[in-house]
BAZA-429040 format. One line per field, with one value per residue: residue number from 0; x, z negated, y negated of N, C-alpha, C in turn. Coordinates in steps of 0.05 Angstrom, whole numbers, plus 5000, padded with zeros to 4 digits. Atoms other than C-alpha are relative to their C-alpha. Layout:
<recs>
n	[NUM, ...] $
n.X	[X, ...] $
n.Z	[Z, ...] $
n.Y	[Y, ...] $
ca.X	[X, ...] $
ca.Z	[Z, ...] $
ca.Y	[Y, ...] $
c.X	[X, ...] $
c.Z	[Z, ...] $
c.Y	[Y, ...] $
</recs>
This chain:
<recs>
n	[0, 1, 2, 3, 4, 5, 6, 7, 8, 9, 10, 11, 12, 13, 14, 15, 16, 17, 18, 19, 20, 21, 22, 23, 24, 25, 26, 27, 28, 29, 30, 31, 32, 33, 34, 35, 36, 37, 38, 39, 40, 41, 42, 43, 44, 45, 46, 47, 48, 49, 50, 51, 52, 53, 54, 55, 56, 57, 58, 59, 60, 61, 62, 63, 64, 65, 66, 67, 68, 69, 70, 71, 72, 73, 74, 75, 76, 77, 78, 79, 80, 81, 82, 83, 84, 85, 86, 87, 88, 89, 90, 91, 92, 93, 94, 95, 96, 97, 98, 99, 100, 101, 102, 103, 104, 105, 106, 107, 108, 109, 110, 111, 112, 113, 114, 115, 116, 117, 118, 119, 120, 121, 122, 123, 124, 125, 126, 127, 128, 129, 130, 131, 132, 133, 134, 135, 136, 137, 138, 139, 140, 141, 142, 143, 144, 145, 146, 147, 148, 149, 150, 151, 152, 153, 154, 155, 156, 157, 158, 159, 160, 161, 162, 163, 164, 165, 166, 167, 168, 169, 170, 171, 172, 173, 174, 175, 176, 177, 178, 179, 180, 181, 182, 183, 184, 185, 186, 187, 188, 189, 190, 191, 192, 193, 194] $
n.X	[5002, 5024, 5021, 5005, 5014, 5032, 5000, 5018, 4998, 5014, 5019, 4975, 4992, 5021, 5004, 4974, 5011, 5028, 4999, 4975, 5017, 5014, 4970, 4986, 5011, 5007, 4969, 4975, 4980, 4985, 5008, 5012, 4986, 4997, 5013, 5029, 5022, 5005, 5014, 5031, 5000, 5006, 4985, 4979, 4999, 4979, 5022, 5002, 4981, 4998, 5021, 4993, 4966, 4995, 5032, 4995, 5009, 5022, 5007, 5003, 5017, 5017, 5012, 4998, 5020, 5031, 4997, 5004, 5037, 5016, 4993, 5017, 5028, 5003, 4992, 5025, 5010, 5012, 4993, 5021, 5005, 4987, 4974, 5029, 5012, 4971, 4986, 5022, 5002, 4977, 5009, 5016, 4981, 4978, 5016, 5021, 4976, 4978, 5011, 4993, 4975, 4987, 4977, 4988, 4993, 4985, 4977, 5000, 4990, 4983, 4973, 4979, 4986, 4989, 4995, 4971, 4998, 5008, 5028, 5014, 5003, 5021, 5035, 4996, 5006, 5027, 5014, 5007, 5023, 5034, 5016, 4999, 5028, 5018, 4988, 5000, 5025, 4999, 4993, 5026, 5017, 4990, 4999, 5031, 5005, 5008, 4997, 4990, 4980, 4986, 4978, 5014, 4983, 5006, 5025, 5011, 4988, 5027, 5028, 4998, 5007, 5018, 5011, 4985, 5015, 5022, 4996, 4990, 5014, 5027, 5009, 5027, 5016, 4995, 5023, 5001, 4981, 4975, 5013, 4998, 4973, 4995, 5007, 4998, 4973, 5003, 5012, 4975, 4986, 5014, 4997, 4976, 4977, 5013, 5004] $
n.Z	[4981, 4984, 5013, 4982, 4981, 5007, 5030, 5021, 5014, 5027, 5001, 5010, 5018, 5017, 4982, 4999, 5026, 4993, 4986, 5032, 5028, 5001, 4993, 5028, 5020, 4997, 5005, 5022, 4982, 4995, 4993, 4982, 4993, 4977, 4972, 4999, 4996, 4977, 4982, 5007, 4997, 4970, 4994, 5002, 5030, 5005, 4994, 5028, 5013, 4993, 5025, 5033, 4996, 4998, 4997, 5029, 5002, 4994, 5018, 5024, 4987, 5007, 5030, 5011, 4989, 5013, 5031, 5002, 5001, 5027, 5026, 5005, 4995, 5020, 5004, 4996, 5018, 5021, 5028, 5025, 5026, 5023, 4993, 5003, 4978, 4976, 4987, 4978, 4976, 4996, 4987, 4977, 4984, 4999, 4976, 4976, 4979, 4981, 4983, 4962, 4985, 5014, 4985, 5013, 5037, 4995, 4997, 5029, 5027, 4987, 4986, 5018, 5007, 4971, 4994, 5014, 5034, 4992, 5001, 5020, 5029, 5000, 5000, 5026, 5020, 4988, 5001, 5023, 4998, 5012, 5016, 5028, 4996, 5013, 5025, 5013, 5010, 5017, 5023, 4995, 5017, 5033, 5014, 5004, 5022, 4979, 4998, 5019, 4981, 5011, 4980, 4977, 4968, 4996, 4981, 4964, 4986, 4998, 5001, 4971, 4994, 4995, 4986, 4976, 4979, 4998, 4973, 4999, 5007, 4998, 4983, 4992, 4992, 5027, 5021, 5024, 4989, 5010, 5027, 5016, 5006, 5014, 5024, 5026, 5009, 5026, 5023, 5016, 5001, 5017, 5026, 5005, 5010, 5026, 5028] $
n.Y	[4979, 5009, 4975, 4992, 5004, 4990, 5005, 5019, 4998, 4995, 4975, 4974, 4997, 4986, 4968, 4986, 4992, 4977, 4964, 4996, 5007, 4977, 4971, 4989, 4992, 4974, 4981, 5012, 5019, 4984, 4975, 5023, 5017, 5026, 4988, 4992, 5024, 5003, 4980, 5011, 5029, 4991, 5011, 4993, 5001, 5027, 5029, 4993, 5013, 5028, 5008, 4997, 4993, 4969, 4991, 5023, 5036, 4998, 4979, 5019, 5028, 4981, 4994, 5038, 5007, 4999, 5005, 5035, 5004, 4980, 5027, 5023, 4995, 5003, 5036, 5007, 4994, 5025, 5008, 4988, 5009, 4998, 4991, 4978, 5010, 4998, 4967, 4983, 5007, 4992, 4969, 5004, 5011, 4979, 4976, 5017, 5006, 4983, 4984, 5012, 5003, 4967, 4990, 5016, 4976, 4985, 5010, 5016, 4980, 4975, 5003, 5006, 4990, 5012, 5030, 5006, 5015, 5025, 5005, 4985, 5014, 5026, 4986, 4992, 5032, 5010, 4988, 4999, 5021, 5004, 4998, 5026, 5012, 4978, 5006, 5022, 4988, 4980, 5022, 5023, 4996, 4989, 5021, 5002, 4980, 4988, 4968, 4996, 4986, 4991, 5015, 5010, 4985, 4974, 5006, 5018, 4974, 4982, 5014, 5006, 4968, 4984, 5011, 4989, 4988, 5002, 5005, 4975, 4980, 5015, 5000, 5013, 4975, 4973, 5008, 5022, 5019, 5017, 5018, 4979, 4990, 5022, 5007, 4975, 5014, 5020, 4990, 4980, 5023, 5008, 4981, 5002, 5029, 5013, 4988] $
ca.X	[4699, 4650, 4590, 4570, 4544, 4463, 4473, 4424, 4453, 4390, 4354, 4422, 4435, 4381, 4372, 4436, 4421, 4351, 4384, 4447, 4387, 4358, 4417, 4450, 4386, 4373, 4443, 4483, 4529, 4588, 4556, 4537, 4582, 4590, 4577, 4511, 4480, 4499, 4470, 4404, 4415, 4416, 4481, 4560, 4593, 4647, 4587, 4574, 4642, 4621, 4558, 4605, 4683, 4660, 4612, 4634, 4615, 4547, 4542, 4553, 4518, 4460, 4454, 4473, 4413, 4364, 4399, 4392, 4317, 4298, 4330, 4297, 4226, 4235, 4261, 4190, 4155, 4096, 4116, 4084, 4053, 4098, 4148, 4089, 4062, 4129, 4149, 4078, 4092, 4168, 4135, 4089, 4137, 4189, 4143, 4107, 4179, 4216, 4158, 4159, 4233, 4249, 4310, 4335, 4334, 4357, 4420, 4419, 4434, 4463, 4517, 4553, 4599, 4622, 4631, 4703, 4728, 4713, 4644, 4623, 4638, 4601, 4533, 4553, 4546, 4482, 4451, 4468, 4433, 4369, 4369, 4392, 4325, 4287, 4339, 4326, 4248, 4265, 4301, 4246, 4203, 4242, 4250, 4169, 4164, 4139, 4179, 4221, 4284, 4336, 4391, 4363, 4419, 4403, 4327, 4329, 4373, 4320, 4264, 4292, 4306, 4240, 4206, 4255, 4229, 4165, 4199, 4220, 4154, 4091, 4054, 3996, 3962, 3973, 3917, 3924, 3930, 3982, 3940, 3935, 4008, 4021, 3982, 3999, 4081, 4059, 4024, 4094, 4128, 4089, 4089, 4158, 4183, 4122, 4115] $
ca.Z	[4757, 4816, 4821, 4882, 4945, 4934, 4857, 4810, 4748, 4699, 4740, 4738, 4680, 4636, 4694, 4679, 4592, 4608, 4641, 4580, 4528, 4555, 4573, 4507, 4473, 4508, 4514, 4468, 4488, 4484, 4538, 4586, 4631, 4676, 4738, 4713, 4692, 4747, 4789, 4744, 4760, 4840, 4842, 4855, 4790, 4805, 4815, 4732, 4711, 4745, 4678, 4618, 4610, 4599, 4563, 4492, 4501, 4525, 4472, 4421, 4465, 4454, 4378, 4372, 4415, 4372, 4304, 4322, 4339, 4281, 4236, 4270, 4280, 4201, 4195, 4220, 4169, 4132, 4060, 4004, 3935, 3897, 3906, 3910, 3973, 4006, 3999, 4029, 4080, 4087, 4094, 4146, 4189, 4178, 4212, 4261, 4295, 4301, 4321, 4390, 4405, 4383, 4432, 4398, 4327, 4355, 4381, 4320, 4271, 4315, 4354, 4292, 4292, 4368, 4358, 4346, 4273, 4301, 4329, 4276, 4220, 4254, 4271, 4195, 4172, 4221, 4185, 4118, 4128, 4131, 4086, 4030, 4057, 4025, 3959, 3951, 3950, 3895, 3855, 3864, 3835, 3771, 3755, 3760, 3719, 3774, 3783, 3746, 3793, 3766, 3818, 3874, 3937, 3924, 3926, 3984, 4018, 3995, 4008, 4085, 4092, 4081, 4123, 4181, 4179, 4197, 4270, 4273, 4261, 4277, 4338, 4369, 4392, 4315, 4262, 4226, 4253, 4250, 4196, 4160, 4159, 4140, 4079, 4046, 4060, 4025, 3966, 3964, 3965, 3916, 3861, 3863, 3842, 3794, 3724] $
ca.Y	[5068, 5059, 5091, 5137, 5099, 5097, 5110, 5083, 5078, 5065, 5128, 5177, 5163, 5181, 5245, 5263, 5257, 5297, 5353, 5359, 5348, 5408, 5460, 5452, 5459, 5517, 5552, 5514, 5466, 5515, 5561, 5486, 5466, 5396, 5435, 5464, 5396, 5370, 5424, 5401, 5332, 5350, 5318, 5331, 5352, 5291, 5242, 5264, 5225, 5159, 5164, 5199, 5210, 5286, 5333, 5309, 5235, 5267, 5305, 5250, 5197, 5248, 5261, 5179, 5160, 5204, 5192, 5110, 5116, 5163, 5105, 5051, 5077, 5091, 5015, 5005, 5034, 4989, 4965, 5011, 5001, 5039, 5107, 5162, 5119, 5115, 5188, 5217, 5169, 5189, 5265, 5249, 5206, 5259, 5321, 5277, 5244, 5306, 5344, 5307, 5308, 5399, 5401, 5332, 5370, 5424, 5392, 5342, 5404, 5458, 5424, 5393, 5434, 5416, 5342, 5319, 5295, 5219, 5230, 5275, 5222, 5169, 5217, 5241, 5164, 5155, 5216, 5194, 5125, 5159, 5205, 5143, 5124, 5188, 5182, 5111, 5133, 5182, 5128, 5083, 5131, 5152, 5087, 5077, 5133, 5169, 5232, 5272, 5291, 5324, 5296, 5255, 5279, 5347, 5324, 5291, 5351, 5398, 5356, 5341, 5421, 5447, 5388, 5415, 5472, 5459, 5450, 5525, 5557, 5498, 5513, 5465, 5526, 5561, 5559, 5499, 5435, 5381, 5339, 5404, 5424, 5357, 5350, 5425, 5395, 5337, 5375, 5425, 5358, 5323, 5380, 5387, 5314, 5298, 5299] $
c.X	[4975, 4984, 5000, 4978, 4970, 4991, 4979, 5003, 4968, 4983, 5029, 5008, 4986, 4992, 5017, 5002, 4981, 5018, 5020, 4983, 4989, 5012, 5012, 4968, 4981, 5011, 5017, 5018, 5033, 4997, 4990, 5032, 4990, 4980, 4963, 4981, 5008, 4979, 4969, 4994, 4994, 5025, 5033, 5015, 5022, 4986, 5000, 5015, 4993, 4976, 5020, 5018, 4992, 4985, 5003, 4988, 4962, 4989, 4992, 4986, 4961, 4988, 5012, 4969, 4969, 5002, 4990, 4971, 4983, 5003, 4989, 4962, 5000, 4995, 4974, 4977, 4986, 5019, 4974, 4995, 5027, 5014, 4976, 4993, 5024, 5009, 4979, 5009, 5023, 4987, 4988, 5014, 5020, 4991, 4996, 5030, 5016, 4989, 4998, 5026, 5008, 5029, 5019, 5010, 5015, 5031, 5012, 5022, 5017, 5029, 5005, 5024, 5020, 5011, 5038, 5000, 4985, 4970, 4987, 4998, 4982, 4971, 4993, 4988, 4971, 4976, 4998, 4989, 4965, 4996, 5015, 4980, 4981, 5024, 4994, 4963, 5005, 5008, 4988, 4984, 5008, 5003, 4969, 4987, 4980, 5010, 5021, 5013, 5031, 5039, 4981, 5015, 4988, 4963, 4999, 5021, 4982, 4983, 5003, 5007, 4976, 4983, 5019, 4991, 4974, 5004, 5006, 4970, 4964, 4999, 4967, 4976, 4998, 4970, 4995, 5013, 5022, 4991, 5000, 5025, 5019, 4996, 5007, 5031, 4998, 4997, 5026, 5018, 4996, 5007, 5028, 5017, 4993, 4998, 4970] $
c.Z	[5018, 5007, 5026, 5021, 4992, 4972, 4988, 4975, 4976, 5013, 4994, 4981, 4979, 5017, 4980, 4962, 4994, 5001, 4969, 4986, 4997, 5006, 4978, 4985, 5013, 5004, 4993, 5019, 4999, 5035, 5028, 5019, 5028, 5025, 4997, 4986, 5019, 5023, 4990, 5005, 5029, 5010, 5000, 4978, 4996, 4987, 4958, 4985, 5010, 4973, 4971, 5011, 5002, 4980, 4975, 4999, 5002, 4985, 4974, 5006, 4988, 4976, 4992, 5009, 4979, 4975, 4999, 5000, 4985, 4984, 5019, 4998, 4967, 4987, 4996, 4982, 4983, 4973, 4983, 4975, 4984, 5021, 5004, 5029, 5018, 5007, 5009, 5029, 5014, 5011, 5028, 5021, 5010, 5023, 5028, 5021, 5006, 5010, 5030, 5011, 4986, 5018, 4985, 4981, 5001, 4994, 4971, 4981, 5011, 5012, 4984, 5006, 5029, 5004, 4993, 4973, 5006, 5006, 4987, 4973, 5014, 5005, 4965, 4982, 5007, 4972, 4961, 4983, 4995, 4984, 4971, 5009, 4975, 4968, 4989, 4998, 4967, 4974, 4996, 4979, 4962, 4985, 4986, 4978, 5003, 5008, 4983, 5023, 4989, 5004, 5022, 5029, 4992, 5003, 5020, 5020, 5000, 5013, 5039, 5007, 5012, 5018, 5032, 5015, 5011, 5046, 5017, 5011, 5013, 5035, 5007, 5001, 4980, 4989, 4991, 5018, 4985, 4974, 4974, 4987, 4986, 4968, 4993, 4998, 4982, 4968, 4989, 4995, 4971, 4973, 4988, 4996, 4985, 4978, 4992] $
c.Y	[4994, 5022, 5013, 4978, 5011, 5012, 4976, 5006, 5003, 5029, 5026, 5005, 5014, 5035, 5023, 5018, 5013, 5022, 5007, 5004, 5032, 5019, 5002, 4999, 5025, 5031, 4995, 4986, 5012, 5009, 4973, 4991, 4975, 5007, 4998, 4974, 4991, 5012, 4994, 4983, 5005, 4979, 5009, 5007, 4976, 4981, 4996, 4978, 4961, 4995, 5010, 5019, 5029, 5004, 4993, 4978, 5014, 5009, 4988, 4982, 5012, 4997, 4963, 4983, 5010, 4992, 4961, 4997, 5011, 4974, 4968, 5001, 4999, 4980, 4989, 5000, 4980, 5002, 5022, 4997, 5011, 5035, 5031, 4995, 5006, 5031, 5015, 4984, 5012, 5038, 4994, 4989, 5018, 5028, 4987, 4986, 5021, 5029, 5000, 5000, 5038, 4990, 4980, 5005, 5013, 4998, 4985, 5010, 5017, 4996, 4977, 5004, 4997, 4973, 4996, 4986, 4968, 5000, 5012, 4976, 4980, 5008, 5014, 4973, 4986, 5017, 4990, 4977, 5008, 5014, 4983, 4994, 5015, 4991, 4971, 5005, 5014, 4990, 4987, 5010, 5014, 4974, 4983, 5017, 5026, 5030, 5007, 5024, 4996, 4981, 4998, 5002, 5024, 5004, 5001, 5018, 5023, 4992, 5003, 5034, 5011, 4986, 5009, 5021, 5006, 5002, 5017, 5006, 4985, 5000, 4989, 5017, 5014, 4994, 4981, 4977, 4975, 4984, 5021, 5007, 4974, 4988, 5029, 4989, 4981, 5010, 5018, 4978, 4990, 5013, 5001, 4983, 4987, 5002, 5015] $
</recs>
């Protein structure tokens, strides 16, 4: 499909994923239509279809983009002594990346339930890459002799819960800063998987 005369794909495009990023995570992506990113974009709502078949693809292009760079920034992650080291770090990493992207989360968790059967299993299979990240921590450390977890999916379902909501309620401007809110998660973390 050809693009609009004076089109700049690498700037329209990302425009175009800005404006979506921020309309469905601020009136749901039910309640978003074409037109009105467009209308954010400052562009035709046709022009729209020459970047993504329709608001679906944008939707999944979306929570694929943040689920891929959550799981490689993790990828990144130094090497640690042992399964104690890894899962403070796993906390800390966990607050600290999806404190900078809220609308990303947002969407992430909220507009599930919008995706089709097809792009739900494959942001379903993104999401369950990382957390076998946090579970293979947890196995790590039972085998060390390190914690004492009952079942390690329902860990690491808990564990990624209450670090979530830290994304609800933590404000720069609050009492306590981020180093702060970081280490008492750690310490509710901690308690709850040690012997």
């Amino acid at each position: 499909m050809a693009r609009t005369q004076g089109s700049h794909s690498d700037i329209t495009g990302p425009r175009i994923r800005k404006a979506a990023l921020r309309l469905f995570s601020r009136r749901g992506y039910a309640a978003v239509s074409m037109r009105q990113i467009a209308a954010e974009v400052g562009v035709q709502a046709g022009a729209l279809y020459n970047y993504t078949p329709d608001k679906q693809s944008l939707l999944f292009r979306l929570m694929q983009e943040h689920m891929q760079e959550l799981l490689n920034s993790a990828a990144e992650l130094p090497a640690t002594e042992n399964a104690i080291e890894a899962l403070k770090q796993f906390v800390g990493f966990h607050i600290r990346f999806h404190l900078q992207r809220p609308d990303e989360v947002f969407i992430a968790y909220m507009e599930l339930r919008n995706l089709t059967p097809e792009n739900f299993a494959e942001i379903e299979a993104l999401r369950r890459n990382y957390e076998d990240t946090l579970e293979g921590i947890f196995k790590q450390g039972q085998v060390e002799g390190l914690f004492t977890v009952t079942d390690s999916k329902i860990a690491t379902l808990a564990v990624i819960a209450m670090l979530n909501g830290v994304m609800t309620w933590y404000r720069t401007e609050g009492r306590l800063t981020l180093d702060a809110v970081e280490q008492i998660y750690w310490d509710m973390v901690r308690r709850s998987v040690t012997r």
